[in-house]
Backbone as numpy.savetxt, mean C-alpha at the origin, in Angstrom:
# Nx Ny Nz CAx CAy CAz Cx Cy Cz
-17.64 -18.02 -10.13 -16.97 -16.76 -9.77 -17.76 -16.07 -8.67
-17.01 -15.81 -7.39 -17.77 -14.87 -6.63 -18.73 -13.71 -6.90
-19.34 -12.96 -6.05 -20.13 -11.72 -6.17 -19.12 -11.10 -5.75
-19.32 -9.38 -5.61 -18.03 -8.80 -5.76 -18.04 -7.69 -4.38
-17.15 -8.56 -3.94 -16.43 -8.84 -2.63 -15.71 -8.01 -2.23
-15.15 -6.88 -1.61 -14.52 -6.68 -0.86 -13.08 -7.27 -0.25
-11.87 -7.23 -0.65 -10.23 -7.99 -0.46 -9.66 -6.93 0.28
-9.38 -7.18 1.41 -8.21 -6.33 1.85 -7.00 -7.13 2.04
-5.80 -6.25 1.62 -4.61 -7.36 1.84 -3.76 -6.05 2.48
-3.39 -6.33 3.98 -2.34 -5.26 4.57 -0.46 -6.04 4.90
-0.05 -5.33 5.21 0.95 -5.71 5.68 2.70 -4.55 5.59
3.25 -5.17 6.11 4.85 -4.07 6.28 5.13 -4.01 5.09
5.96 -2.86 4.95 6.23 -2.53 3.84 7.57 -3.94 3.49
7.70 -3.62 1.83 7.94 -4.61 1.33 8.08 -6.19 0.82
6.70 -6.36 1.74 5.85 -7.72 2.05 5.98 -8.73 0.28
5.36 -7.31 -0.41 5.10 -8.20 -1.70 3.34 -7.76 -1.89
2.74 -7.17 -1.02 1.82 -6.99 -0.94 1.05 -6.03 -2.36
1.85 -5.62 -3.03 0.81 -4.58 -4.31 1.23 -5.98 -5.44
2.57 -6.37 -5.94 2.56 -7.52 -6.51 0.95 -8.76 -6.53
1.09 -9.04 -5.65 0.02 -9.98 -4.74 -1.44 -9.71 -5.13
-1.54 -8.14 -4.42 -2.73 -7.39 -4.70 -3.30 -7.51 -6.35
-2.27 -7.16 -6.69 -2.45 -6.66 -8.50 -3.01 -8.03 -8.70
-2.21 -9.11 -8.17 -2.69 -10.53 -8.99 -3.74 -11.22 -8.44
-4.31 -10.64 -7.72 -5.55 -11.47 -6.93 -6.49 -10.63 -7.72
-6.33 -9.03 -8.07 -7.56 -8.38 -8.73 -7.57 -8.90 -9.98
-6.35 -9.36 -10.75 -6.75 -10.03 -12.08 -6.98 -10.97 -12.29
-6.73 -12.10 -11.41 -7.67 -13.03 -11.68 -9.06 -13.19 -10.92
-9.73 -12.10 -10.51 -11.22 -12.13 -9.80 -11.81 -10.99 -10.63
-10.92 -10.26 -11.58 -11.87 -9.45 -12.48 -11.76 -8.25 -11.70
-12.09 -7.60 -10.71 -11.61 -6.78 -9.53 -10.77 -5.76 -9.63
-10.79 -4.30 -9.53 -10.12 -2.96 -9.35 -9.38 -3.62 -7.97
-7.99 -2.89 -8.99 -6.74 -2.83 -8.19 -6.37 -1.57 -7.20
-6.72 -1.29 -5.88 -6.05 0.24 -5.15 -5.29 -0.15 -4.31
-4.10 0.62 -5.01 -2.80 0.47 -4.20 -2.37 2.10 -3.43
-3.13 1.46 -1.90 -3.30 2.72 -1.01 -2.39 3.39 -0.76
-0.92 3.05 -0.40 0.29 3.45 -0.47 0.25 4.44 -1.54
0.26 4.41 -2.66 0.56 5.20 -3.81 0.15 6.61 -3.38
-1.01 6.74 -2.94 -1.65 8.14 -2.36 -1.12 8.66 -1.45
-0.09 7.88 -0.28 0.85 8.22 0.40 1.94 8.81 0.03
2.48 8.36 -1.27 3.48 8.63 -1.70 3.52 9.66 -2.36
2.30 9.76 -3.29 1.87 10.87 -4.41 2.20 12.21 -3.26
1.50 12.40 -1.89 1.24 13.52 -1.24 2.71 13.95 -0.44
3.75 12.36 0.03 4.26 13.05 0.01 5.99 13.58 -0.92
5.51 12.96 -2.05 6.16 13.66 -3.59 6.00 15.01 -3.21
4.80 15.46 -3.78 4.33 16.81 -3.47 5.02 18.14 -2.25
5.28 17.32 -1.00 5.48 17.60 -0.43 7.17 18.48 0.04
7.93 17.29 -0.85 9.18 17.23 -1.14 9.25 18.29 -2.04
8.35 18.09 -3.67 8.84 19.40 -4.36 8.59 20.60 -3.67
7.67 21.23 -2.71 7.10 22.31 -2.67 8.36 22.51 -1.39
8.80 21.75 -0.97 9.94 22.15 0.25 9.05 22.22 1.43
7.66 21.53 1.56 7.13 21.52 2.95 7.87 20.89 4.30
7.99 21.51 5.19 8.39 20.81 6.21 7.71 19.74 6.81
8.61 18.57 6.75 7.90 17.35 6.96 7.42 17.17 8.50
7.38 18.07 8.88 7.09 17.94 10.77 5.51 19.17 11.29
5.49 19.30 10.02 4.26 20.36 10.09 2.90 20.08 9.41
1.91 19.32 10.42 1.28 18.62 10.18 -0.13 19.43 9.24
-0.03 20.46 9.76 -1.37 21.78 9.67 -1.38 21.87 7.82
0.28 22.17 7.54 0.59 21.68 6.28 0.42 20.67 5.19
0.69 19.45 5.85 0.73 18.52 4.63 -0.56 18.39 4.88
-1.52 18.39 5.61 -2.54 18.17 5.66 -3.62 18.90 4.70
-3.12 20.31 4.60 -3.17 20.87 4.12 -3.75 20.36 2.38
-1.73 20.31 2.43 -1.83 19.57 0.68 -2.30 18.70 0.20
-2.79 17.67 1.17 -3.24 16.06 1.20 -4.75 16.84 0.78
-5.65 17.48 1.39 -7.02 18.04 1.13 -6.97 18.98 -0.04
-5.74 19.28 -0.58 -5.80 20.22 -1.86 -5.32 19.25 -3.10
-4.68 18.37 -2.94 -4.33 17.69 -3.81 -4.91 16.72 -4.88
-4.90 16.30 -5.90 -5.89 15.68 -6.79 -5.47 14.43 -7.17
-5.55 13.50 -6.33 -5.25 12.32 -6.58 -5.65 11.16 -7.61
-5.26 10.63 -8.22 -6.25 9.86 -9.51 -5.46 8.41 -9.56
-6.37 7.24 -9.50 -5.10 6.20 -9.59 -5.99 5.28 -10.50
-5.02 5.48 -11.68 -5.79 4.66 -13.35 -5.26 3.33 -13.27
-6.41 2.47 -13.81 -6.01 1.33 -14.26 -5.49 1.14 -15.39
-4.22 0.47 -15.57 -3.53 0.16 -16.88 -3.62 -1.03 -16.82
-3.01 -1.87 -18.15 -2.80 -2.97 -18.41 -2.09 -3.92 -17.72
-2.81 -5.03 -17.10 -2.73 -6.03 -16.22 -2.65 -5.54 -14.82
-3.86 -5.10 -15.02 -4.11 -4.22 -13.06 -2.48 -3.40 -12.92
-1.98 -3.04 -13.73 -0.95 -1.74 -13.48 -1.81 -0.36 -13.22
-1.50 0.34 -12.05 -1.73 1.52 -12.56 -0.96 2.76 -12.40
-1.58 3.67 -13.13 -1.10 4.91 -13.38 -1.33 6.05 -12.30
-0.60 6.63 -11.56 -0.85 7.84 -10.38 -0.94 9.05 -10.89
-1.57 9.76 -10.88 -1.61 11.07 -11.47 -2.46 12.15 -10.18
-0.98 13.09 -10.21 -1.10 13.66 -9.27 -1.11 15.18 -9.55
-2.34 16.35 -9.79 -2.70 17.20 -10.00 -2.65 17.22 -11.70
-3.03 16.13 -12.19 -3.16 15.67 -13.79 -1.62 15.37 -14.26
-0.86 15.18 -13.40 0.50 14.64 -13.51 0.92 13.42 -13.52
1.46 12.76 -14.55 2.14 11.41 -14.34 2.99 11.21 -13.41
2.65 10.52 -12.56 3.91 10.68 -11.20 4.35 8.96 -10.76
3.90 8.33 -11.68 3.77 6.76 -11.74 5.01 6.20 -11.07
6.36 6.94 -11.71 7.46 6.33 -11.53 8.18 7.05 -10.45
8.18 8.37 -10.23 8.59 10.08 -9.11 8.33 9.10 -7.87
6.98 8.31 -7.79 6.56 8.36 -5.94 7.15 7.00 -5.95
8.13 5.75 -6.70 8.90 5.09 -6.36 10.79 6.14 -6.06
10.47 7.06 -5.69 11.86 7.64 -5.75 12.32 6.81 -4.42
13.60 6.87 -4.31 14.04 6.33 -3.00 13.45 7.53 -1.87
13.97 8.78 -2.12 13.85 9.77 -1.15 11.99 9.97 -0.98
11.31 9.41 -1.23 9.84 9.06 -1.40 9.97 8.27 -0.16
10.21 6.97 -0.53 10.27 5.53 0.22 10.71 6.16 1.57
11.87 6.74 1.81 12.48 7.45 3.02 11.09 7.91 4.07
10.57 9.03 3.37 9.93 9.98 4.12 8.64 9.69 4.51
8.21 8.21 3.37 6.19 8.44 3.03 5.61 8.16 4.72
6.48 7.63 5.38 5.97 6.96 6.62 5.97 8.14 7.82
6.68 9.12 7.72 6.44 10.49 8.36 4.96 11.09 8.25
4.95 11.30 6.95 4.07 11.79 6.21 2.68 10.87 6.24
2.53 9.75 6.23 1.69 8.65 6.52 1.24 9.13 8.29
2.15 9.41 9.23 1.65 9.25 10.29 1.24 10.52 11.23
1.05 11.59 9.57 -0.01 12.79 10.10 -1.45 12.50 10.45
-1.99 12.71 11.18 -3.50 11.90 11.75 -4.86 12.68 10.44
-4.42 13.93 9.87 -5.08 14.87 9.18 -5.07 14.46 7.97
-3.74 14.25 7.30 -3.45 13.07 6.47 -4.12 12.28 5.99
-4.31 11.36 7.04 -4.69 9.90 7.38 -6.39 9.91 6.93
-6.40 11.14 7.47 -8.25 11.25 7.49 -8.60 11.77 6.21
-8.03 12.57 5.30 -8.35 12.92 4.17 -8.36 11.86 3.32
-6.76 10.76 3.32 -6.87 9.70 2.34 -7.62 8.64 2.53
-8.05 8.89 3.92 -8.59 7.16 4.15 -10.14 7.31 4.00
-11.00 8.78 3.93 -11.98 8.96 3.40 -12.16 8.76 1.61
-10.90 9.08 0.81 -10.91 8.76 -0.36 -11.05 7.36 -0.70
-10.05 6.82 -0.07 -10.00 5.22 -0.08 -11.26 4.51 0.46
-12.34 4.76 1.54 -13.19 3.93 1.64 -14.12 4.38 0.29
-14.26 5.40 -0.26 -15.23 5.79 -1.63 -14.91 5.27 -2.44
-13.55 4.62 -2.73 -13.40 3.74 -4.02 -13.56 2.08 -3.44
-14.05 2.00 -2.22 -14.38 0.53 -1.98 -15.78 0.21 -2.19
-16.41 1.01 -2.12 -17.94 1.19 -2.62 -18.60 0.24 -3.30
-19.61 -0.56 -3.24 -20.21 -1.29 -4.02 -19.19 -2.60 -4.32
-18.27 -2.61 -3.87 -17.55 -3.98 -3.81 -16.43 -4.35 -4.90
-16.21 -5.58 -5.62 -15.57 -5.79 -6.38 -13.98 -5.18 -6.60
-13.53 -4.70 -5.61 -12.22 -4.32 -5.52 -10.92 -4.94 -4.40
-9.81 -5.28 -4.79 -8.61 -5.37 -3.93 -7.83 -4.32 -3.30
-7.88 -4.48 -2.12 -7.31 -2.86 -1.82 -6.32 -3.01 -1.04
-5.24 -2.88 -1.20 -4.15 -3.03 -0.10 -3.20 -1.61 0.35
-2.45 -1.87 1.47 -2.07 -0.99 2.53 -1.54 -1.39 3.72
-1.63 -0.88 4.60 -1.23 -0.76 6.07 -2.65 -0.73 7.47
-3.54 -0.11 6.78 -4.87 -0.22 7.58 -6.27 -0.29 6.87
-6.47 -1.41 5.86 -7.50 -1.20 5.05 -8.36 -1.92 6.05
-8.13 -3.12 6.62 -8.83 -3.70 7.00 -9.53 -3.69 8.51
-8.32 -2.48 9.48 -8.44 -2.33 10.77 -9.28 -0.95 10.34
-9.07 -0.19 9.47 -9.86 1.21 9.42 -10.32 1.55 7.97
-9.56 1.49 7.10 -10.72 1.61 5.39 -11.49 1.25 5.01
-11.50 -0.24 5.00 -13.01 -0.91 4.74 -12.62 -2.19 6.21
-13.43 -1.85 7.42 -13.28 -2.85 8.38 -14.05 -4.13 8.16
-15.27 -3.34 7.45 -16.20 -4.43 7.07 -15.96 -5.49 5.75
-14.51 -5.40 5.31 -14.44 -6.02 4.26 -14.71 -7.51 4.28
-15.14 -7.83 3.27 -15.60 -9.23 3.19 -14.29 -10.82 3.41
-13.42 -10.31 3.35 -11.85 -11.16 3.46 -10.72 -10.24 3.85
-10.12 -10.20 4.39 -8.82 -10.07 5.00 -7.79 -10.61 5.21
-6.79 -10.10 5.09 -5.25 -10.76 4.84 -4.43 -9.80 4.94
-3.18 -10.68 5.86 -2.00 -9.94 6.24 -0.89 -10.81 5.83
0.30 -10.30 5.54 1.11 -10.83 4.70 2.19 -9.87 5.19
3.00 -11.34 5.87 4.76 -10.82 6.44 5.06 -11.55 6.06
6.76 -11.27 6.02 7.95 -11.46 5.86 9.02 -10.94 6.94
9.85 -12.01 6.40 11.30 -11.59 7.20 12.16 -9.96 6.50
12.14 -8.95 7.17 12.58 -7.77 6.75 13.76 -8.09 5.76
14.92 -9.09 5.88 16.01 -9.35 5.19 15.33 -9.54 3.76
14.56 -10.86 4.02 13.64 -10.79 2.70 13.07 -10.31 1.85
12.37 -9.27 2.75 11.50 -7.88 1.99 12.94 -6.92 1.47
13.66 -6.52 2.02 14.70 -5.98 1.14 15.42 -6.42 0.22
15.86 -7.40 0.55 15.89 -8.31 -1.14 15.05 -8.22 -2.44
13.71 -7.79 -1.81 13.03 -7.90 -2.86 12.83 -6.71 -3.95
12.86 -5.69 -2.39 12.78 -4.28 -2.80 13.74 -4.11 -3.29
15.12 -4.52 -3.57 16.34 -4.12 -3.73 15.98 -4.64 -5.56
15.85 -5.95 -5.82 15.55 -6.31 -7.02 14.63 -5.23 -7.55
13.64 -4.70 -7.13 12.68 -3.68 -7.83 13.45 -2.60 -8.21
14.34 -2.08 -7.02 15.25 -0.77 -7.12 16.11 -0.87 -8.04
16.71 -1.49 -8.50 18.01 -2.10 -9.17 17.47 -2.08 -11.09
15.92 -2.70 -10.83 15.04 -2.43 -12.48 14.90 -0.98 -12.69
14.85 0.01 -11.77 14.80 0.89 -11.76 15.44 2.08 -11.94
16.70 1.43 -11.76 18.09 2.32 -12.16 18.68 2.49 -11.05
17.83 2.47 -9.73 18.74 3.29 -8.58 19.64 2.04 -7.76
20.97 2.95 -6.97 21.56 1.76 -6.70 20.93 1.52 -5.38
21.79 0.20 -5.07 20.92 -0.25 -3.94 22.24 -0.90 -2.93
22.54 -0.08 -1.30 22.82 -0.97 -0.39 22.17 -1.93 0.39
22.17 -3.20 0.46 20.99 -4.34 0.85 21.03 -3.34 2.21
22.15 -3.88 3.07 22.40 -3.37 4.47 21.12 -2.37 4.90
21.16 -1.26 4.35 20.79 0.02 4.52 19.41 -0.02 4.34
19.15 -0.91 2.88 18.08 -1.12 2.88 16.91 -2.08 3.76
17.78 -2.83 4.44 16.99 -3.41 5.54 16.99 -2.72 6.58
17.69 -2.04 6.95 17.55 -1.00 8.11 16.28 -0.14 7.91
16.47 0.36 6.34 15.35 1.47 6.36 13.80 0.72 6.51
13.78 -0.64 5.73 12.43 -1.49 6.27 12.24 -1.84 7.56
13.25 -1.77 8.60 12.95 -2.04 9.62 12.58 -0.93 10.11
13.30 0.29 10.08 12.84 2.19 10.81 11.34 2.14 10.64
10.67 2.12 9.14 9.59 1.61 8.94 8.91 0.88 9.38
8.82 -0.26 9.40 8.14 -1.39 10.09 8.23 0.03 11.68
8.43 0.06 12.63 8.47 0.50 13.53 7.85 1.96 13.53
8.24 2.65 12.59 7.09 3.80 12.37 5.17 3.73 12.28
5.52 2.59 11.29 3.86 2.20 10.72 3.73 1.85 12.21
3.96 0.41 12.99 3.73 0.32 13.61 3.27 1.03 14.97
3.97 2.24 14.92 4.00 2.90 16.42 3.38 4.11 16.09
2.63 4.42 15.35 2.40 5.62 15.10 0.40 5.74 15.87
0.76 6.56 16.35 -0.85 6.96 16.84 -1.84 6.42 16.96
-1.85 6.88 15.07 -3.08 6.55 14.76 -3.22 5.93 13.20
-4.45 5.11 13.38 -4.08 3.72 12.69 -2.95 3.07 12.16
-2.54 2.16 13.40 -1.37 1.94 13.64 -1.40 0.43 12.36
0.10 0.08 12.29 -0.23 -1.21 11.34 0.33 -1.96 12.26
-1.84 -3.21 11.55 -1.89 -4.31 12.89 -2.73 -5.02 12.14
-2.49 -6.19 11.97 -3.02 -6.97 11.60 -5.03 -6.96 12.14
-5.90 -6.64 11.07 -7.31 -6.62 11.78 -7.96 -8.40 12.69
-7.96 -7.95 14.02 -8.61 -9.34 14.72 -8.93 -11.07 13.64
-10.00 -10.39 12.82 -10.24 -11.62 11.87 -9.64 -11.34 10.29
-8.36 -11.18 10.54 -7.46 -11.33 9.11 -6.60 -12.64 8.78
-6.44 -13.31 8.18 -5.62 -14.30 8.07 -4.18 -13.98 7.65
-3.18 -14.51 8.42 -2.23 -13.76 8.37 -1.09 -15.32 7.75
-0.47 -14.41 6.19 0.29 -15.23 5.69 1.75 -14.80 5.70
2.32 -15.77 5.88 3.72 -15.28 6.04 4.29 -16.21 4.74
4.79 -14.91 3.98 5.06 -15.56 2.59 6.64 -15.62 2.42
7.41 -15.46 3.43 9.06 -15.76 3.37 9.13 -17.50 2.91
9.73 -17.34 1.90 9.72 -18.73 0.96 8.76 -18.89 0.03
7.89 -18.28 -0.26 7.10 -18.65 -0.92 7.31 -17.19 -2.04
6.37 -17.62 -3.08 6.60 -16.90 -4.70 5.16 -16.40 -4.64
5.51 -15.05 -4.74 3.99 -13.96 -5.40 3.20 -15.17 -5.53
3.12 -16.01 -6.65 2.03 -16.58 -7.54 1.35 -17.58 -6.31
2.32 -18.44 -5.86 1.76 -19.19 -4.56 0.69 -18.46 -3.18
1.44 -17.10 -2.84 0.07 -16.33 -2.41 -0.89 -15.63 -3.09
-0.53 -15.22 -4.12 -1.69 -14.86 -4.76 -2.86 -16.49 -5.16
-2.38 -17.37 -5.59 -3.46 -18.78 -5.57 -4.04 -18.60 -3.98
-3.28 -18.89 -3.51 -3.64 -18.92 -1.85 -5.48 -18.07 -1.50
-5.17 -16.88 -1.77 -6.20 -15.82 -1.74 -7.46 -15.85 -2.53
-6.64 -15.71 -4.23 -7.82 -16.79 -4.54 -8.58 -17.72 -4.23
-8.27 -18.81 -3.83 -8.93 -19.88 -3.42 -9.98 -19.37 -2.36
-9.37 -18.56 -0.97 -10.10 -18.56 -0.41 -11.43 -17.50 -0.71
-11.07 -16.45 -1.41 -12.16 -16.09 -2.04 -13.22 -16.71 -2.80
-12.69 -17.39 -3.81 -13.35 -18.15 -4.86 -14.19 -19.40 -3.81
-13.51 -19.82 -2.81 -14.87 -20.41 -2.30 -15.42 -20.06 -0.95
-15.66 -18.46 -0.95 -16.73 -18.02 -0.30 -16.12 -17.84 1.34
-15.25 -18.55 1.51 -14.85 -18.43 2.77 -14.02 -17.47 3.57
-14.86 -17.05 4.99 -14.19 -15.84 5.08 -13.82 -16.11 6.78
């Protein structure tokens, strides 16, 4: 078994990437942070309080007032708790998913969560995935990985998640909105989503969670980076 390493796994939304994540931290023993969630938690928040999503001075604001907590549950699940609030299931809302990438591409934002997020990479032994763990949260991480898909794909997938969830789902719409996305993350300022120089980049269209998650494993488990 490795020493405890440092995993970043980034990529577009609906990649498969927290799936993936979760299963590479349980079988390496390894804390699961699923960086997104803190995106979402702030801008939940944001939505109840009726902040205007174009007012950066603001969410920024709330992002530095806010009390973020992300518990480990059973089988690297975890729990979001947001000002001692269960918000586990709230920051999968659709109207969440809509907005988090607005809200993601406040630069003030960015700097509050991504200082939280390098403090829980600390001393190692954790999987951390996102959009810029590896170009800006932990650059120095010990392995890196990027993980696309074909957007049709990723909504398919997301659509199956949405659908366990109760909410309905237009595929159509829903690939549109992964693509608005994809193009937001991408184009936004600052830390833009980009694959980091020395990341290995898997493209898992056809392939099954479990096949990239082995994948990662392996290359962890023997040292190679």
């Amino acid at each position: 078994m490795p020493g405890k390493y440092t995993v970043a796994i980034d990529g577009p939304a609906g990649a498969g990437k927290s799936t993936v994540a979760r299963g590479v931290a349980l079988a390496l023993g390894y804390r699961y942070v699923d960086t997104g969630s803190m995106y979402r938690a702030v801008t939940l928040l944001a939505l109840e309080r009726n902040v205007d999503l174009t007012e950066g001075e603001a969410l920024t604001e709330l992002a530095n007032n806010a009390k973020i907590d992300i518990i480990e549950g059973r089988e690297k699940n975890i729990i979001v708790l947001l000002n001692g609030a269960d918000v586990t299931e709230k920051i999968r809302d659709p109207l969440v998913t809509k907005n988090v990438s607005r809200v993601a591409s406040v630069p003030g934002v960015r700097k509050v969560l991504v200082a939280a997020q390098s403090a829980m990479a600390e001393g190692g032994g954790v999987v951390m995935e996102g959009r810029d763990i590896g170009t800006v949260v932990i650059p120095d991480a010990d392995f890196k990985f990027f993980i696309v898909a074909s957007a049709r794909e990723r909504a398919a997938r997301r659509s199956r998640d949405l659908e366990k969830m109760g909410y309905p789902v237009d595929l159509e719409k829903l690939t549109e909105e992964i693509e608005s996305r994809d193009y937001l993350d991408s184009s936004r300022e600052i830390n833009p989503l980009r694959p980091a120089e020395d990341a290995e980049i898997i493209d898992c269209t056809g392939m099954t969670a479990g096949e990239v998650i082995d994948l990662i494993v392996k290359r962890v488990t023997e040292g190679r980076t």
